[in-house]
Biotite code that builds the C-alpha atoms (Angstrom):
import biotite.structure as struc

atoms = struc.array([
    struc.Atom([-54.973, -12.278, -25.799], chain_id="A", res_id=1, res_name="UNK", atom_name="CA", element="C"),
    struc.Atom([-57.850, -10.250, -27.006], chain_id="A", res_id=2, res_name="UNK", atom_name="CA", element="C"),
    struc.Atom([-58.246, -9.390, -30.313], chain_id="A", res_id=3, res_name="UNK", atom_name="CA", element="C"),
    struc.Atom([-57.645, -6.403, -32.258], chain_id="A", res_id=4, res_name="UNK", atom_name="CA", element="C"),
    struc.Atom([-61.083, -5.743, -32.819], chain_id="A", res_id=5, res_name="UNK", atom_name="CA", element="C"),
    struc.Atom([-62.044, -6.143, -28.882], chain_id="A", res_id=6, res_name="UNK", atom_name="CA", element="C"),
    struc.Atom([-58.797, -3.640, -28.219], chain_id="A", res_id=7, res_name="UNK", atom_name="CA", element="C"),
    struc.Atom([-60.373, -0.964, -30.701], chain_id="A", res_id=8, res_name="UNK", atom_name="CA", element="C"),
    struc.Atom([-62.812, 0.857, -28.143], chain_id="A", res_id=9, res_name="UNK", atom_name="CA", element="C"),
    struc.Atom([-60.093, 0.525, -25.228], chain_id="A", res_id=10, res_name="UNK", atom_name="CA", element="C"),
    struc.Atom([-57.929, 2.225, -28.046], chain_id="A", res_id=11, res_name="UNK", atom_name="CA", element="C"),
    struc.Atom([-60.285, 5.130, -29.264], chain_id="A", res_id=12, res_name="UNK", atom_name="CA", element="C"),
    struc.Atom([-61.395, 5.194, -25.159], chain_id="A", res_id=13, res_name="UNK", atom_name="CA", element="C"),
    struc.Atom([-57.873, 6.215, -24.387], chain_id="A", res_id=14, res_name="UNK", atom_name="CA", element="C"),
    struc.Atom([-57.051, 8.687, -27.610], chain_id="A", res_id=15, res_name="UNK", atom_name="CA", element="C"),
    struc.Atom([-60.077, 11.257, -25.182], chain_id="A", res_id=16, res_name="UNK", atom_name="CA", element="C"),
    struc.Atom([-57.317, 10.846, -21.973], chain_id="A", res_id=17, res_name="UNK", atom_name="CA", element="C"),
    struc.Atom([-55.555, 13.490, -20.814], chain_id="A", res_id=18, res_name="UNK", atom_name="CA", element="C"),
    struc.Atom([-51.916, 13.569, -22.381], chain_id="A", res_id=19, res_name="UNK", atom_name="CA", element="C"),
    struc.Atom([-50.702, 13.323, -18.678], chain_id="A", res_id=20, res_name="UNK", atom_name="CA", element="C"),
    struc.Atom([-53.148, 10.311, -17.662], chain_id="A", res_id=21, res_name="UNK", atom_name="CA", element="C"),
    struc.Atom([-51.856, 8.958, -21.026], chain_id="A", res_id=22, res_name="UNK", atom_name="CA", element="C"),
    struc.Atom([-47.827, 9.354, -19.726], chain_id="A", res_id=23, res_name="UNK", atom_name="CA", element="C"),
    struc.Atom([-48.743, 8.040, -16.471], chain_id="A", res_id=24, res_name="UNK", atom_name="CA", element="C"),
    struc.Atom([-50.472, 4.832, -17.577], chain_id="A", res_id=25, res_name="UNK", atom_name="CA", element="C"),
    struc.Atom([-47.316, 4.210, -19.689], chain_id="A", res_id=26, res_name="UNK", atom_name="CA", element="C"),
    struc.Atom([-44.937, 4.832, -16.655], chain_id="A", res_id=27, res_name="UNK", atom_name="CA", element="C"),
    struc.Atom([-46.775, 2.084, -14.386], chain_id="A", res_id=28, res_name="UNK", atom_name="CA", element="C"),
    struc.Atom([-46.795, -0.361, -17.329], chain_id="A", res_id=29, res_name="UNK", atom_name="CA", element="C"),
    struc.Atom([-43.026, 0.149, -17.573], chain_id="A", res_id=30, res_name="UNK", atom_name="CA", element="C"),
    struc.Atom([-42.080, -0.114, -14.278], chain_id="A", res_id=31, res_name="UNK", atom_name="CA", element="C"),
    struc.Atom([-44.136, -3.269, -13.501], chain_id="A", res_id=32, res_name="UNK", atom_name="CA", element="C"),
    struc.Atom([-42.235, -4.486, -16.652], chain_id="A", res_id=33, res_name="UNK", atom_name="CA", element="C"),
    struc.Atom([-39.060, -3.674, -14.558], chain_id="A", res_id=34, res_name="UNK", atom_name="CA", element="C"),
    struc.Atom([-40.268, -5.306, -11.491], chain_id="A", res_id=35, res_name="UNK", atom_name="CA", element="C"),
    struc.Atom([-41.229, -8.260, -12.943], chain_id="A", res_id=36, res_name="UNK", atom_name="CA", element="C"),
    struc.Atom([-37.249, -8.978, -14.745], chain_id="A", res_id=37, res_name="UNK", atom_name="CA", element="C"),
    struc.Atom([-35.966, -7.918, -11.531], chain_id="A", res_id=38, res_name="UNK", atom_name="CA", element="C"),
    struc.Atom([-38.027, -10.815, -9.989], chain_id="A", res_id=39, res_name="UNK", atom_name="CA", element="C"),
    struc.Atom([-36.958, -13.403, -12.862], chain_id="A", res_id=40, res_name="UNK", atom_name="CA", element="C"),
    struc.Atom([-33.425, -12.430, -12.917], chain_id="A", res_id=41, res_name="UNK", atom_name="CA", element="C"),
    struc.Atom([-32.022, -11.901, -9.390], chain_id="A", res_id=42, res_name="UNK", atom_name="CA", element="C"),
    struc.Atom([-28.462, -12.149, -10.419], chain_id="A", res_id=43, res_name="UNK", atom_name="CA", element="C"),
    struc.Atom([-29.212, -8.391, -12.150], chain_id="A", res_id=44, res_name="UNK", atom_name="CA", element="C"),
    struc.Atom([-29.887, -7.161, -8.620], chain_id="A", res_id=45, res_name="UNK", atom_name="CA", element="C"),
    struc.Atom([-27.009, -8.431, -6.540], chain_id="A", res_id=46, res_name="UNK", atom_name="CA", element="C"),
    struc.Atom([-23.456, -9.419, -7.000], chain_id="A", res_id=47, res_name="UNK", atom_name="CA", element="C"),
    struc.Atom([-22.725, -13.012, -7.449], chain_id="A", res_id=48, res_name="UNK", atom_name="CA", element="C"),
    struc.Atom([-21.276, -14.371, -3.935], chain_id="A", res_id=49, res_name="UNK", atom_name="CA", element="C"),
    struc.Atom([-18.047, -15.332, -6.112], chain_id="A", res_id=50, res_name="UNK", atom_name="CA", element="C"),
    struc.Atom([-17.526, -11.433, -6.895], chain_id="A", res_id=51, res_name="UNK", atom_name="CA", element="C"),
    struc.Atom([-17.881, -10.133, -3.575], chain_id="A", res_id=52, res_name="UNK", atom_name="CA", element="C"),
    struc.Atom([-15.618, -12.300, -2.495], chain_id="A", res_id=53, res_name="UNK", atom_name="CA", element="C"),
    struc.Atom([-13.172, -11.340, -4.853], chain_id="A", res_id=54, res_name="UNK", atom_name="CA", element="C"),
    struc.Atom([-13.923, -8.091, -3.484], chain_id="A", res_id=55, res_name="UNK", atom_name="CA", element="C"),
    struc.Atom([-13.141, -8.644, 0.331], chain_id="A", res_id=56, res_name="UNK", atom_name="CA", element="C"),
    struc.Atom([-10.125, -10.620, -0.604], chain_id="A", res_id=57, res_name="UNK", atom_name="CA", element="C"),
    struc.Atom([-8.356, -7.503, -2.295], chain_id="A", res_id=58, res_name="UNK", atom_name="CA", element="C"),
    struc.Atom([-9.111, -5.888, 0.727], chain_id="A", res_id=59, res_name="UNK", atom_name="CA", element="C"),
    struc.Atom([-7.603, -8.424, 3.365], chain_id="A", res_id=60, res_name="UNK", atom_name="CA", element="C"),
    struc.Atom([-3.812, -7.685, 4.524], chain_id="A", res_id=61, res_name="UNK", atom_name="CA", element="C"),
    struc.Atom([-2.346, -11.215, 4.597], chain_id="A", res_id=62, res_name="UNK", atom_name="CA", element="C"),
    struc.Atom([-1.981, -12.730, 8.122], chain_id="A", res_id=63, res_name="UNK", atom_name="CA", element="C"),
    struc.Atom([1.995, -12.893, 8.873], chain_id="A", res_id=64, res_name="UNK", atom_name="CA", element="C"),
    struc.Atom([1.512, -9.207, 7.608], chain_id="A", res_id=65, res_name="UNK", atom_name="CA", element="C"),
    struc.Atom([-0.995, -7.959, 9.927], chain_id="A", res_id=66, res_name="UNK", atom_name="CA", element="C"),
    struc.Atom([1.602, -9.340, 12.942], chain_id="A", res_id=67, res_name="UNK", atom_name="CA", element="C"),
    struc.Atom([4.222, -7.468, 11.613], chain_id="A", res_id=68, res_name="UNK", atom_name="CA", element="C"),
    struc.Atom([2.575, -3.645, 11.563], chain_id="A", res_id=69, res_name="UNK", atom_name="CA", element="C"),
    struc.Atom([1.404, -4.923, 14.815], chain_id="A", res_id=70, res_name="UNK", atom_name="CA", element="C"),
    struc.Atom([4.318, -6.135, 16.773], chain_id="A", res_id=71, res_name="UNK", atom_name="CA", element="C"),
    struc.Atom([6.082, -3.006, 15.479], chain_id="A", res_id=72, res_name="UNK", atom_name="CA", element="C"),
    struc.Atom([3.412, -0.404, 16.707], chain_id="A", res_id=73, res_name="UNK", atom_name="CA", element="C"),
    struc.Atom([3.777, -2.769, 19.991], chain_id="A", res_id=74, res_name="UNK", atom_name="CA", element="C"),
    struc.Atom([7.091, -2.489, 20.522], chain_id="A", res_id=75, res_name="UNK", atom_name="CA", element="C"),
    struc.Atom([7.188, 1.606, 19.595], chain_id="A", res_id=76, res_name="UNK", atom_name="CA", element="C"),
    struc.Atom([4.040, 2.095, 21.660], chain_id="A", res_id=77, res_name="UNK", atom_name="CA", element="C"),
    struc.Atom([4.948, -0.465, 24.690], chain_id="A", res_id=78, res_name="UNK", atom_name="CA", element="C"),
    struc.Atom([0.957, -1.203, 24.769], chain_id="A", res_id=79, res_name="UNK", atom_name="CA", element="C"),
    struc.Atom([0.505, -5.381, 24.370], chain_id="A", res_id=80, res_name="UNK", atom_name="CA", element="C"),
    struc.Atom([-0.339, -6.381, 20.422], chain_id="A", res_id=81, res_name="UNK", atom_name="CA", element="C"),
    struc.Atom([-3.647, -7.921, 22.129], chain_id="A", res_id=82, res_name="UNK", atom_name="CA", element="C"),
    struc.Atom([-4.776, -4.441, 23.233], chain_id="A", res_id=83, res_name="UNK", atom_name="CA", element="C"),
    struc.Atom([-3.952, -2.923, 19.571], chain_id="A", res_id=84, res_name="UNK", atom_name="CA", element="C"),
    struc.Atom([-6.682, -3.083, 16.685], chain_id="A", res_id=85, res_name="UNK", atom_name="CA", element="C"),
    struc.Atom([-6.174, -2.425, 12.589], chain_id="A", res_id=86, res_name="UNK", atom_name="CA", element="C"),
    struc.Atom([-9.349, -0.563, 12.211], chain_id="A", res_id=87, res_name="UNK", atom_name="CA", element="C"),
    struc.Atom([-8.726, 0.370, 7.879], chain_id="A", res_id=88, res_name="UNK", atom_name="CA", element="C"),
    struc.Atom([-6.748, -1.835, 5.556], chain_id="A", res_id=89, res_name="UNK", atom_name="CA", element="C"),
    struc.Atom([-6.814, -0.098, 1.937], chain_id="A", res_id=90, res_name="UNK", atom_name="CA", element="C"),
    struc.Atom([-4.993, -1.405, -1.136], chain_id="A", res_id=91, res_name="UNK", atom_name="CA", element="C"),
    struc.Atom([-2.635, 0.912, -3.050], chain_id="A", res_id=92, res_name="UNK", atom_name="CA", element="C"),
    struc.Atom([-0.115, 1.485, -5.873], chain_id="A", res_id=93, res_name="UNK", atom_name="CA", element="C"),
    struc.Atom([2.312, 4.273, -4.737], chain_id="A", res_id=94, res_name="UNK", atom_name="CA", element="C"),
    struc.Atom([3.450, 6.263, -7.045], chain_id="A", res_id=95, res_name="UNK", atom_name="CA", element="C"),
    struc.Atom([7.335, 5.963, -6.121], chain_id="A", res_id=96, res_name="UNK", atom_name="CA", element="C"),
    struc.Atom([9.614, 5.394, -3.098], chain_id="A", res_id=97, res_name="UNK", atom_name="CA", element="C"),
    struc.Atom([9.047, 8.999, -2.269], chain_id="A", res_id=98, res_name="UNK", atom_name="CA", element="C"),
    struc.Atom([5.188, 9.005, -1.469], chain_id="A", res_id=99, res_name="UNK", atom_name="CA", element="C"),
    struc.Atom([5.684, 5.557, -0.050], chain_id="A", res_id=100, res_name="UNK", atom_name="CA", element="C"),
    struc.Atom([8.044, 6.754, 2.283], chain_id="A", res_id=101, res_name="UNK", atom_name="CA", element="C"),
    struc.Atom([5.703, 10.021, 3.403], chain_id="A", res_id=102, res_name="UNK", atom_name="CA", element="C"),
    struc.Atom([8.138, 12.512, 1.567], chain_id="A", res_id=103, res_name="UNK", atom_name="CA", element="C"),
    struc.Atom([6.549, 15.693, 1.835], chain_id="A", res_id=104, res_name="UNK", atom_name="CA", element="C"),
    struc.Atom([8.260, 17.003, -1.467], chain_id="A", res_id=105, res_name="UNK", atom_name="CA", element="C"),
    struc.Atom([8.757, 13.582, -4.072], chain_id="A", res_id=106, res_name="UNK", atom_name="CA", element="C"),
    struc.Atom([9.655, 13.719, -7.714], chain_id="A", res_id=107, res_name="UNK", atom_name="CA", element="C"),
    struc.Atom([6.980, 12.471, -10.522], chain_id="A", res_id=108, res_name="UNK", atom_name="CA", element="C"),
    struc.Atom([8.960, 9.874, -11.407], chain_id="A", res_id=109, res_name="UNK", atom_name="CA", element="C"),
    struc.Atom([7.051, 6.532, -11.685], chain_id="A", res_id=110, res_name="UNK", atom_name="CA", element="C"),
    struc.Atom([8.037, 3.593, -10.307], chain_id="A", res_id=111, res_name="UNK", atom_name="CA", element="C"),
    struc.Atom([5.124, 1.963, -8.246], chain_id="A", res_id=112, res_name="UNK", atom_name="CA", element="C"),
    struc.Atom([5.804, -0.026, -4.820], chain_id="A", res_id=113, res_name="UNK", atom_name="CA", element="C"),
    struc.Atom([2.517, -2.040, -4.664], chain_id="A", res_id=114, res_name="UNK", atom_name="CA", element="C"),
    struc.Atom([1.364, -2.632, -0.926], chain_id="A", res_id=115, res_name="UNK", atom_name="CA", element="C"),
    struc.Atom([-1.436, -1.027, 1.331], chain_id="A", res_id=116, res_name="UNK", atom_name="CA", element="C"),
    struc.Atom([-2.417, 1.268, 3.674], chain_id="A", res_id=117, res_name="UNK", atom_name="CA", element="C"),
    struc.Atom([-2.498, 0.723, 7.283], chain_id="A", res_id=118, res_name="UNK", atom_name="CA", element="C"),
    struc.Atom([-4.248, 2.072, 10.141], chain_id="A", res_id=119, res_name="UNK", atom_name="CA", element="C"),
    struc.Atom([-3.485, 1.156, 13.561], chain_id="A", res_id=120, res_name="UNK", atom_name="CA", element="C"),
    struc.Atom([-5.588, 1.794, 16.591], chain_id="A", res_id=121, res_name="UNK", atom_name="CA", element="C"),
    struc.Atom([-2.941, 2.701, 19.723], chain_id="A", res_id=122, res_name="UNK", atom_name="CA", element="C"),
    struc.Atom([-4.857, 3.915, 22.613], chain_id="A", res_id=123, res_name="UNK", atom_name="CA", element="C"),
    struc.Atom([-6.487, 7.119, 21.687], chain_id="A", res_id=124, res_name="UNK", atom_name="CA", element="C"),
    struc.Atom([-4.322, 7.640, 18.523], chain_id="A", res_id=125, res_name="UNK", atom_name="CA", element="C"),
    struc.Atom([-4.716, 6.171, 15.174], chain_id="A", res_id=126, res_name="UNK", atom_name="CA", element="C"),
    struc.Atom([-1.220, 5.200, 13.462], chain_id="A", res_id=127, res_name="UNK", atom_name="CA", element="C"),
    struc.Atom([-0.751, 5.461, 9.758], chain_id="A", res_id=128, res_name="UNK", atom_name="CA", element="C"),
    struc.Atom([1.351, 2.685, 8.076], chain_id="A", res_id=129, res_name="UNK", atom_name="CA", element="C"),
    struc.Atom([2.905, 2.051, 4.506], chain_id="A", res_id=130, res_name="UNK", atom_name="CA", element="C"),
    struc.Atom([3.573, -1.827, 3.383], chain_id="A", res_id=131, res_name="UNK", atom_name="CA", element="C"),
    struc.Atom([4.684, -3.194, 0.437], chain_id="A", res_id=132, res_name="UNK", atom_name="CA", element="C"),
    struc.Atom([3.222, -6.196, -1.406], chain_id="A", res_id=133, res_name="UNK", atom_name="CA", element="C"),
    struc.Atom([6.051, -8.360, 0.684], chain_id="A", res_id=134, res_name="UNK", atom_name="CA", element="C"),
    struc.Atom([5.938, -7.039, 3.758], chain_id="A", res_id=135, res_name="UNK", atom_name="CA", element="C"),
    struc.Atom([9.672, -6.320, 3.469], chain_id="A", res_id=136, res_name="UNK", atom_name="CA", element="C"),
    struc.Atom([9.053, -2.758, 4.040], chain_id="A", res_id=137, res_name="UNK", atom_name="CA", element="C"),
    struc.Atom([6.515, -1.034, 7.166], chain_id="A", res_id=138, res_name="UNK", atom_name="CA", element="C"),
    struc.Atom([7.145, 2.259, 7.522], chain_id="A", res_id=139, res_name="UNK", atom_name="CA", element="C"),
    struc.Atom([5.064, 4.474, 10.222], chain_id="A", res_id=140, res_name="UNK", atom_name="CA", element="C"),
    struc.Atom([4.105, 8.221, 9.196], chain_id="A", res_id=141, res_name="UNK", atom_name="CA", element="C"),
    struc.Atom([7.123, 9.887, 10.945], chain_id="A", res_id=142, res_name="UNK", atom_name="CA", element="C"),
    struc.Atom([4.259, 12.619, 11.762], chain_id="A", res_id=143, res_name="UNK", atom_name="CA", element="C"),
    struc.Atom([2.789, 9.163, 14.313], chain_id="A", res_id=144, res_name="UNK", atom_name="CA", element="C"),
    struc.Atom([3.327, 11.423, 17.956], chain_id="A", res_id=145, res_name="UNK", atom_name="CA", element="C"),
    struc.Atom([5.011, 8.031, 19.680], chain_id="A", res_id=146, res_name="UNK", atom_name="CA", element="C"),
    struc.Atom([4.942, 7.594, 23.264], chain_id="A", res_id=147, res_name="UNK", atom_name="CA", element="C"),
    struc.Atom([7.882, 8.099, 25.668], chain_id="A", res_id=148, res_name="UNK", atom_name="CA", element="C"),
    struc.Atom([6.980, 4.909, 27.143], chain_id="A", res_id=149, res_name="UNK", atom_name="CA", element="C"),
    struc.Atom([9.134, 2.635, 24.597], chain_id="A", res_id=150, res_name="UNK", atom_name="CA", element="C"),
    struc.Atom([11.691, 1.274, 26.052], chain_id="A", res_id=151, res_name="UNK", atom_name="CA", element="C"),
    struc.Atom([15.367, 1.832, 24.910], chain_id="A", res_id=152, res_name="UNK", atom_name="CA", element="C"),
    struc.Atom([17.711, -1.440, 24.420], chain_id="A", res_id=153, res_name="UNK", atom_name="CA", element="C"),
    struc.Atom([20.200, -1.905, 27.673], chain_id="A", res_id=154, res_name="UNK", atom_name="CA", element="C"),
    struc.Atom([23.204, -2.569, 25.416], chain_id="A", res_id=155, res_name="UNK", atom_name="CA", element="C"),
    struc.Atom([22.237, 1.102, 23.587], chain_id="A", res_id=156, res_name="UNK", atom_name="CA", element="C"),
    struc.Atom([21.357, 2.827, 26.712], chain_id="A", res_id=157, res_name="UNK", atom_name="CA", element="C"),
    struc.Atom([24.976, 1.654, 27.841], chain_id="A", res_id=158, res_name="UNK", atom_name="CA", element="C"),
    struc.Atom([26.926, 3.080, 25.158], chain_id="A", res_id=159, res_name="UNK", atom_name="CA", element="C"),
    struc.Atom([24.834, 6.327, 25.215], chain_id="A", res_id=160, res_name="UNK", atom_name="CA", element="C"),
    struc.Atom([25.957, 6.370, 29.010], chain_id="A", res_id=161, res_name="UNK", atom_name="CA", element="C"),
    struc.Atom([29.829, 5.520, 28.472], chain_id="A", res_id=162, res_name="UNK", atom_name="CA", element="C"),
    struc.Atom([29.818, 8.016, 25.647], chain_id="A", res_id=163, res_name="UNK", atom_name="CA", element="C"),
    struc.Atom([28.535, 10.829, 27.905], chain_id="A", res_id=164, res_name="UNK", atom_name="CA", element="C"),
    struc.Atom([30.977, 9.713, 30.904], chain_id="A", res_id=165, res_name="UNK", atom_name="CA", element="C"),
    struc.Atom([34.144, 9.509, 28.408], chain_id="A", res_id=166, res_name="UNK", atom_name="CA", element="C"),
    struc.Atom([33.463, 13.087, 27.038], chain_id="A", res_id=167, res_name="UNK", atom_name="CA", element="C"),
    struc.Atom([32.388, 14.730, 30.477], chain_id="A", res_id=168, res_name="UNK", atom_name="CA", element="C"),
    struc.Atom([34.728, 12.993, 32.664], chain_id="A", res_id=169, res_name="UNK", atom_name="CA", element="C"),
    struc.Atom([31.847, 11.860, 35.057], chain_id="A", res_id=170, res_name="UNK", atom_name="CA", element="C"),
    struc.Atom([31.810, 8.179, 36.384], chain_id="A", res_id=171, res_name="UNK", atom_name="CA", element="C"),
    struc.Atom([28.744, 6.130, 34.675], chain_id="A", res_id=172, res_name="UNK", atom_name="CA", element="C"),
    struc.Atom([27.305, 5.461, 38.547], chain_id="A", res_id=173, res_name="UNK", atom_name="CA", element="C"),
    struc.Atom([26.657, 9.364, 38.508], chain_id="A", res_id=174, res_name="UNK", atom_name="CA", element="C"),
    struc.Atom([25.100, 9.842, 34.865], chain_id="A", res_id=175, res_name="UNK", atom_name="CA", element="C"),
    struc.Atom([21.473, 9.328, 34.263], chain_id="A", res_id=176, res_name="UNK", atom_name="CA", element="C"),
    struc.Atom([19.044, 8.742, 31.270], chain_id="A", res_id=177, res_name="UNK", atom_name="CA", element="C"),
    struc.Atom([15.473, 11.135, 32.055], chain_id="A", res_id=178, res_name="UNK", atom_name="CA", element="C"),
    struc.Atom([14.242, 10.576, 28.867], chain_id="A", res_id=179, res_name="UNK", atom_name="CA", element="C"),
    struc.Atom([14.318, 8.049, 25.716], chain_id="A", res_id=180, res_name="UNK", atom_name="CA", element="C"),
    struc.Atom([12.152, 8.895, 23.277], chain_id="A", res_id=181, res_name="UNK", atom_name="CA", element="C"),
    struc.Atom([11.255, 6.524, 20.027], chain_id="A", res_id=182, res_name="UNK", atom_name="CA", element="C"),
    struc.Atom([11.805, 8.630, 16.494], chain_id="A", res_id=183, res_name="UNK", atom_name="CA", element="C"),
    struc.Atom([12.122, 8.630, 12.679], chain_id="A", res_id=184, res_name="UNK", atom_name="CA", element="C"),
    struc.Atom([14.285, 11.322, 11.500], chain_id="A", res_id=185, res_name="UNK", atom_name="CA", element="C"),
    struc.Atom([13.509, 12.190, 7.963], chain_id="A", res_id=186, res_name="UNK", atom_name="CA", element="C"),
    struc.Atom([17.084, 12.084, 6.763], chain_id="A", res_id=187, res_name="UNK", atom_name="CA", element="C"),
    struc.Atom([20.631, 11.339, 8.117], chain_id="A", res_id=188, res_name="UNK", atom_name="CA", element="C"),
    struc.Atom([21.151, 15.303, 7.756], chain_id="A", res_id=189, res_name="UNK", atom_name="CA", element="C"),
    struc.Atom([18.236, 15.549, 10.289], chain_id="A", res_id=190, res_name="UNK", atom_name="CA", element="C"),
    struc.Atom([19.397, 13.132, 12.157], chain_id="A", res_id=191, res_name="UNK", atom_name="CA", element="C"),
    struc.Atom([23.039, 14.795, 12.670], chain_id="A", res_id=192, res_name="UNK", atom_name="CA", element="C"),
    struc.Atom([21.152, 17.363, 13.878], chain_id="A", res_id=193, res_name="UNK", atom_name="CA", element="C"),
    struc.Atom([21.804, 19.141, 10.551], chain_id="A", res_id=194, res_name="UNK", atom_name="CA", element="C"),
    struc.Atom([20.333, 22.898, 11.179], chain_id="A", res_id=195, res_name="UNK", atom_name="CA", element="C"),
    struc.Atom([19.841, 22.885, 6.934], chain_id="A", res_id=196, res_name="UNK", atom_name="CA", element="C"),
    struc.Atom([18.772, 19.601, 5.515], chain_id="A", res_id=197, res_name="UNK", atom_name="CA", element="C"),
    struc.Atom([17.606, 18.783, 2.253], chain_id="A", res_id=198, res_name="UNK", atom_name="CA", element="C"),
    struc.Atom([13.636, 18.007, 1.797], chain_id="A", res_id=199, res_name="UNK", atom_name="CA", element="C"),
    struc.Atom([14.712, 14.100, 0.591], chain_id="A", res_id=200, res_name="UNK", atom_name="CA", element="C"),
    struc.Atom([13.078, 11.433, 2.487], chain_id="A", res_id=201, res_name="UNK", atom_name="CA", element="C"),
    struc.Atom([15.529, 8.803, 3.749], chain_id="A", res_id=202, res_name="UNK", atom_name="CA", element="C"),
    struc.Atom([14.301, 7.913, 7.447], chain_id="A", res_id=203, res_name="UNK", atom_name="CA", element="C"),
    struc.Atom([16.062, 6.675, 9.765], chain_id="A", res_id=204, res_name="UNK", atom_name="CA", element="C"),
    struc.Atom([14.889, 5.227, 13.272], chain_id="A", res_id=205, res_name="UNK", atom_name="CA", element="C"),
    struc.Atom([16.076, 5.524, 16.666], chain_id="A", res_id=206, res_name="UNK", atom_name="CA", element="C"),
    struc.Atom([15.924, 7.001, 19.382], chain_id="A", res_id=207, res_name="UNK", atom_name="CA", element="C"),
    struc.Atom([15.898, 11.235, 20.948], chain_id="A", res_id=208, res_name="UNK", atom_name="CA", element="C"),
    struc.Atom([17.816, 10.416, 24.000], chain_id="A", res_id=209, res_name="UNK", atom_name="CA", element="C"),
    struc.Atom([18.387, 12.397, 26.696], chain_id="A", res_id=210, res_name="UNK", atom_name="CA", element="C"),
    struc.Atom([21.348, 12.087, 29.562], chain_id="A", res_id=211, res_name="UNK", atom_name="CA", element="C"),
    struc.Atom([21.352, 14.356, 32.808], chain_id="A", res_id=212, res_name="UNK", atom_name="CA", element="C"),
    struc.Atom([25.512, 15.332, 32.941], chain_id="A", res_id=213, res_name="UNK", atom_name="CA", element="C"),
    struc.Atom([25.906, 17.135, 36.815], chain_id="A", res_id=214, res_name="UNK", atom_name="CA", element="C"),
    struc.Atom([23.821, 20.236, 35.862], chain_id="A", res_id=215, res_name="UNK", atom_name="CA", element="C"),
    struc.Atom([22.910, 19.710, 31.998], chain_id="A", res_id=216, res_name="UNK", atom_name="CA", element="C"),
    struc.Atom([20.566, 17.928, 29.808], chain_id="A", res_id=217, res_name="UNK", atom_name="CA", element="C"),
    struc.Atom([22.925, 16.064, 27.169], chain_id="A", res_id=218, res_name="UNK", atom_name="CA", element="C"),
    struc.Atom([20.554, 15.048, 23.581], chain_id="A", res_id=219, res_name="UNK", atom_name="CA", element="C"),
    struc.Atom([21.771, 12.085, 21.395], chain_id="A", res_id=220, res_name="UNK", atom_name="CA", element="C"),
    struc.Atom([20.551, 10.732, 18.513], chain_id="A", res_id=221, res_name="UNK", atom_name="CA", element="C"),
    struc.Atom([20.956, 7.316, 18.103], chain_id="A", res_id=222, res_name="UNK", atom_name="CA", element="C"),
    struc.Atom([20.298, 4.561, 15.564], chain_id="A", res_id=223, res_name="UNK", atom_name="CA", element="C"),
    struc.Atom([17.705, 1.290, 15.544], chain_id="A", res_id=224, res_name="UNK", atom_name="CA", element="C"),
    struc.Atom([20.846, -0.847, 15.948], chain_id="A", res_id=225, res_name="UNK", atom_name="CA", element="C"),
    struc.Atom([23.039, 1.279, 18.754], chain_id="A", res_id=226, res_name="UNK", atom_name="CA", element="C"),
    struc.Atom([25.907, 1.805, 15.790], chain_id="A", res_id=227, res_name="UNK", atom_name="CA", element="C"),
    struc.Atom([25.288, 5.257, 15.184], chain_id="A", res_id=228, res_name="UNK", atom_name="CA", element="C"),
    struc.Atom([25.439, 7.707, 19.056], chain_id="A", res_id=229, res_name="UNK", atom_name="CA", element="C"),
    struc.Atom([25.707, 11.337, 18.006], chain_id="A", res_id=230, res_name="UNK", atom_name="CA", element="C"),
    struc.Atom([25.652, 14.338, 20.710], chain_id="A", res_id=231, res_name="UNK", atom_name="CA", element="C"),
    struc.Atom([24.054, 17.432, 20.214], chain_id="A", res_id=232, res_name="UNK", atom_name="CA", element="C"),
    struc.Atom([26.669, 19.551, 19.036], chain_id="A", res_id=233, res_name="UNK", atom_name="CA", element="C"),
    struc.Atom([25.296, 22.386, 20.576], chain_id="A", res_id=234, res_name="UNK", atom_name="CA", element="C"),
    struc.Atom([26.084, 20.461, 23.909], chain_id="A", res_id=235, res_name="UNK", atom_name="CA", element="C"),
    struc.Atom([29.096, 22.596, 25.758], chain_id="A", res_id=236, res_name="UNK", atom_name="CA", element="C"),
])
């Protein structure tokens, strides 16, 4: 350390600098300053391991989860779980069944479903899913384009047929399904093929299928389970 009186020319030496030399000298004593507690202190520079950990694990969708979202965009999309991918997982507190649900038009009330976001890579498209903490509740954005390719139940396409022969008088033999289409209707008005629904968001999956009847093209809606087969009332 030299002493004060050894300092005293360095001192009067620098009171002749330029103001802006001065500023400058200051600034590179400061930063080396900074380097040198950077050096001494590394946990100031990085994250302990312990928090980014904690970090990834909010992140992660718990395992039986992850099969879930995926068997279900399997089974709408007909492509194999193996050749599907989650490509985003993203935690979040939903305001209320509404948003949860993808209503278009929901209420401010509050009363948070915590769960996560959920993207699904099918093919080309990329399929957005809701989940609760639980995994009690997956619901797809009814906006998801699904392919034509899933395939309708036998015992539902059976009572879709036998409900088209009783009402057109046409043996079963001569009746044909040309189309069975995989859907969420946003509400049982929708559904019914209500022409003026409410904007409430109650889904309800099934099936758009359609029956060729001699020269027509018969549309039912049908429920998940097969219990609910309603015609297109427009259907002569």
């Amino acid at each position: 350390m030299k002493s004060l009186n050894q300092l005293s020319p360095l001192i009067h030496h620098a009171r002749k600098l330029p103001r802006g030399v001065i500023l400058s000298l200051i600034l590179t004593s400061l930063l080396s300053c900074g380097l040198g507690f950077t050096e001494h202190h590394p946990s100031m520079a990085a994250p302990l391991p312990e928090q980014s950990q904690l970090a990834q694990n909010s992140q992660r969708l718990p395992q039986a989860i992850s099969r879930a979202v995926l068997s279900d965009a399997s089974k709408r999309s007909g492509v194999a779980i193996a050749k599907l991918k989650i490509t985003q997982v993203t935690p979040q507190n939903f305001g209320n069944p509404c948003i949860f649900n993808f209503g278009e038009v929901c209420t401010r009330e509050y009363k948070p479903i915590q769960g996560w976001e959920v993207i699904v890579q099918v093919q080309e498209q990329s399929w957005t899913y809701h989940v609760n903490k639980s995994g009690s509740q997956i619901i797809l954005d009814p906006k998801v384009e699904v392919s034509s390719n899933t395939k309708l139940p036998k015992a539902i396409a059976n009572k879709v047929l036998s409900d088209a022969a009783k009402r057109s008088e046409v043996a079963i033999a001569n009746l044909k399904i040309t189309q069975a289409k995989s859907q969420t209707f946003s509400n049982s008005c929708t559904f019914n093929f209500g022409e003026i629904c409410p904007q409430i968001y109650q889904p309800v999956e099934g099936w758009v299928v359609t029956v060729q009847v001699k020269g027509q093209s018969w549309t039912y809606h049908v429920n998940k389970s097969g219990k609910q087969i309603v015609l297109d009332p427009q259907v002569t």
